[in-house]
Backbone as CSV, one residue per row, in Angstrom:
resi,resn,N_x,N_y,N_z,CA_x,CA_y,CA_z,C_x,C_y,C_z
1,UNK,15.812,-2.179,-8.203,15.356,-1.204,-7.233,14.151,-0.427,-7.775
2,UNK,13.927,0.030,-9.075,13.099,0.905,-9.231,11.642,-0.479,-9.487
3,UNK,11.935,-1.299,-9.695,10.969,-2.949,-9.655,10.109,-2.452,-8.326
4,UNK,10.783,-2.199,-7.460,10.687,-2.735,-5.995,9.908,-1.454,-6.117
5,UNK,10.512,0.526,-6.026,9.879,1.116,-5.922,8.123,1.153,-6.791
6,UNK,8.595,1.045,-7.888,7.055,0.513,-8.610,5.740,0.008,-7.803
7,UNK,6.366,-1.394,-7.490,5.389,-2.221,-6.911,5.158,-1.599,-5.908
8,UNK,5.534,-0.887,-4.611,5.233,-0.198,-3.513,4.266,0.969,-3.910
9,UNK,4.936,2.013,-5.119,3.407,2.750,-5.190,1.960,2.246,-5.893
10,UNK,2.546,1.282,-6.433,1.060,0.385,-7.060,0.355,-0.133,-6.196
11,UNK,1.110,-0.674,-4.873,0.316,-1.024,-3.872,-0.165,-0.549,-2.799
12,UNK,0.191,1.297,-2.848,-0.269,1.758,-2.117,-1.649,2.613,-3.105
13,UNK,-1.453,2.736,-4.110,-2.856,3.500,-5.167,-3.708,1.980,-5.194
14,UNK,-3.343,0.991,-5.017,-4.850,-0.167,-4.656,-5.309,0.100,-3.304
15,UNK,-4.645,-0.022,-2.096,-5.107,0.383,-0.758,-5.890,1.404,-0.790
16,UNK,-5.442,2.674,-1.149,-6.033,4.162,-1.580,-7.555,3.847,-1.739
17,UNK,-7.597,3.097,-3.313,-8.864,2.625,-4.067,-9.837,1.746,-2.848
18,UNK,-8.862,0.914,-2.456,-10.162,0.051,-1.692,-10.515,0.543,-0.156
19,UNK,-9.420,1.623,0.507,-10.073,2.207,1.583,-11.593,2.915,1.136
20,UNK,-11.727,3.648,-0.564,-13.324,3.980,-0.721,-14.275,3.076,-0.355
21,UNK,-14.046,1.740,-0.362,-15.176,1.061,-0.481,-16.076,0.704,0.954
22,UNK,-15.228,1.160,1.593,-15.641,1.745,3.459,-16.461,2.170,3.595
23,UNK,-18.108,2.446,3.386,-18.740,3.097,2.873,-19.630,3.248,4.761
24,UNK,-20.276,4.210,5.184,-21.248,4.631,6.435,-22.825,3.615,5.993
25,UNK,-23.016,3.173,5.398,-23.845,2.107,4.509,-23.602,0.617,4.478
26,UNK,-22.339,0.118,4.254,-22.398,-1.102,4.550,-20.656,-1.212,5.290
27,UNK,-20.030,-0.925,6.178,-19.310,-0.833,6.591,-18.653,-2.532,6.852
28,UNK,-18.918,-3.103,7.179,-18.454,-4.434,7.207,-18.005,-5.179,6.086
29,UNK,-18.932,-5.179,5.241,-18.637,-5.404,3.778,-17.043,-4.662,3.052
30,UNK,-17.260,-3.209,3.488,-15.917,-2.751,3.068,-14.831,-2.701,3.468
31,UNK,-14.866,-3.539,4.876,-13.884,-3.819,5.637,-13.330,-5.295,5.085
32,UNK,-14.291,-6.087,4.772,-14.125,-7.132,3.950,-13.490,-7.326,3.358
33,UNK,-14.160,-6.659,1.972,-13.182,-6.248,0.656,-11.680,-5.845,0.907
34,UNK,-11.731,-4.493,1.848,-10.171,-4.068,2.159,-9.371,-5.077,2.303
35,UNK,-10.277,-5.972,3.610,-8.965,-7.435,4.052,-8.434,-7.936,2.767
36,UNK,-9.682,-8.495,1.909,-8.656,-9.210,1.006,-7.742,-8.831,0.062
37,UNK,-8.474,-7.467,-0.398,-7.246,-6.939,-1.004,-5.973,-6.688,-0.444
38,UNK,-5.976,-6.107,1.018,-4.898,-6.147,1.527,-3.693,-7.699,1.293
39,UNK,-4.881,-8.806,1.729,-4.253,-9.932,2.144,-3.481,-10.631,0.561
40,UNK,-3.772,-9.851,-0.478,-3.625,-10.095,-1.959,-2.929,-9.139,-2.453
41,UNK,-2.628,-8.397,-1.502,-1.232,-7.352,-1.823,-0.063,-7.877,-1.363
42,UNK,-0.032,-8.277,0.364,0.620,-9.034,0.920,1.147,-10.225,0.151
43,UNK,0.487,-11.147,-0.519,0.511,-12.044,-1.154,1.651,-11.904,-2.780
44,UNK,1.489,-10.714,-2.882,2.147,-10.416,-4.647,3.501,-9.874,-3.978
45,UNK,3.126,-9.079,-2.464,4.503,-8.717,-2.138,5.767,-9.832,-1.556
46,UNK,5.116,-10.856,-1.206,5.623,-12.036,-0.936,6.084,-12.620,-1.686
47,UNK,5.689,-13.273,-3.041,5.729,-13.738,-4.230,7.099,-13.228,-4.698
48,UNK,6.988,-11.396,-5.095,8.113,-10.792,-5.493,9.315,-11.209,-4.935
49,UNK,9.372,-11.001,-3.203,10.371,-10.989,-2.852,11.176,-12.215,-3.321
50,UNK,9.909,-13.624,-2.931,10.513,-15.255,-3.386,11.552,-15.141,-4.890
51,UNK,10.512,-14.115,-5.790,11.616,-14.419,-6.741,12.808,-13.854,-6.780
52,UNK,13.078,-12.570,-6.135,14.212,-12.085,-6.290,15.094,-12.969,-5.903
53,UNK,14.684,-13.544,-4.120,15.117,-14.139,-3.887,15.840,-15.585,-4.670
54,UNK,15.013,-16.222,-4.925,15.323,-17.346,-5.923,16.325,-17.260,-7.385
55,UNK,15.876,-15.855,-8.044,16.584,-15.075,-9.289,17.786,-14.057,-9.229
56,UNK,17.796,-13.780,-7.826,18.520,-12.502,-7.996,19.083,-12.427,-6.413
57,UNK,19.428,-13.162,-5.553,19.853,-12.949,-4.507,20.589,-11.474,-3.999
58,UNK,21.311,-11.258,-4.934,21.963,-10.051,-4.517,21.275,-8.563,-4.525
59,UNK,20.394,-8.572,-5.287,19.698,-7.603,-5.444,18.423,-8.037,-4.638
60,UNK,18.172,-8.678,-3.235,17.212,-8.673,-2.805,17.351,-7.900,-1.420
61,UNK,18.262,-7.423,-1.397,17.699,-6.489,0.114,17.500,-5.024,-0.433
62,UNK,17.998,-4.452,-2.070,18.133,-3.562,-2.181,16.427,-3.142,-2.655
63,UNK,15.828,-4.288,-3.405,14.434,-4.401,-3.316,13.557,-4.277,-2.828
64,UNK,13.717,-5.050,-1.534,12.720,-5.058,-0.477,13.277,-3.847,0.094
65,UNK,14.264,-3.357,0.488,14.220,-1.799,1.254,13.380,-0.681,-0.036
66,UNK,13.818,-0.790,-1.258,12.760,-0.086,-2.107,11.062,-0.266,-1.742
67,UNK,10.769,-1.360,-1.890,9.343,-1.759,-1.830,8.778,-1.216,-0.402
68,UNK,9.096,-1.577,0.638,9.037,-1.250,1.913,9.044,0.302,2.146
69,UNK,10.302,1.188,1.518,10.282,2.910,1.487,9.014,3.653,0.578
70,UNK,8.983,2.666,-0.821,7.970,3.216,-1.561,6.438,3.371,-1.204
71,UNK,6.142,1.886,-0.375,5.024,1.865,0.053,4.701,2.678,1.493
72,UNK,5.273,2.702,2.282,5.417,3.743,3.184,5.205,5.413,3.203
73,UNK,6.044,5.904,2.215,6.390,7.013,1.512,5.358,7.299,0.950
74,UNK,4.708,6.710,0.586,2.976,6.968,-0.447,2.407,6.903,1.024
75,UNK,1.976,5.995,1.951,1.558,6.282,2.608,1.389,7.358,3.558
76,UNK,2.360,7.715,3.813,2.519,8.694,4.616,2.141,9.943,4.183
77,UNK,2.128,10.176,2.902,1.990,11.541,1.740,0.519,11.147,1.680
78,UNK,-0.209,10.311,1.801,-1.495,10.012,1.412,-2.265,10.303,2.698
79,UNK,-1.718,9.914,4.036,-2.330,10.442,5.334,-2.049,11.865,5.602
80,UNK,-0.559,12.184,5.358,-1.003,13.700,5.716,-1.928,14.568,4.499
81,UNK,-1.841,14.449,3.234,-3.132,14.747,2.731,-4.386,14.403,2.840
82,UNK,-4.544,13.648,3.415,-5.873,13.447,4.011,-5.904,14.193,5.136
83,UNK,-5.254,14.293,5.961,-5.767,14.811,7.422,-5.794,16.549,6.794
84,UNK,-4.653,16.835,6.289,-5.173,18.606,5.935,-6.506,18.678,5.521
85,UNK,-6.916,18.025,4.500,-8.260,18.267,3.911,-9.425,18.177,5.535
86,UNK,-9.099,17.016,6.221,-9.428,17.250,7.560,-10.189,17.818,8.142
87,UNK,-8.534,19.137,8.353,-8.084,19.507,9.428,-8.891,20.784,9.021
88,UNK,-9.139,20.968,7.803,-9.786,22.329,7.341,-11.082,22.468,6.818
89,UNK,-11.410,21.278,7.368,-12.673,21.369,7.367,-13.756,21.502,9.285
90,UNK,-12.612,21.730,10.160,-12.945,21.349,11.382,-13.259,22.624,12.045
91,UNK,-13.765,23.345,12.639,-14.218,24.871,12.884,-13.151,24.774,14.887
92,UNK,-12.660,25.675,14.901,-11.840,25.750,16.357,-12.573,26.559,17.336
């Protein structure tokens, strides 16, 4: 379980990193980049599960509900800090 939580905040501090590369300058390009990293997060998160699966059957739903809460959970803490910074910067 804490495997699972791990990998979820590691893969949400790479997302983090490569949403910078979004840049008002070459915007396509950093949409680019994002995909694949995304599609290469997806990919390691897939991988993991295979092995639990394959190694550890029993301990694979308790995993993937870790991985799935962790990465979420960062997310969500990562959007609402973003939007305050925002939200206070916006004049009413």
């Amino acid at each position: 379980m804490i495997l699972g939580v791990a990998l979820g905040i590691v893969m949400m501090l790479v997302s983090r990193a490569a949403s910078r590369l979004v840049t008002p300058g070459d915007p396509v390009r950093g949409f680019l980049v994002v995909l694949l990293i995304m599609l290469g997060e997806f990919l390691v998160a897939a991988g993991a599960l295979l092995a639990y699966y394959l190694s550890a059957r029993g301990a694979l739903s308790a995993f993937g509900i870790a991985l799935v809460a962790a990465f979420l959970g960062s997310l969500v803490t990562e959007a609402v800090r973003t939007s305050r910074v925002s939200a206070s910067r916006t004049s009413a």
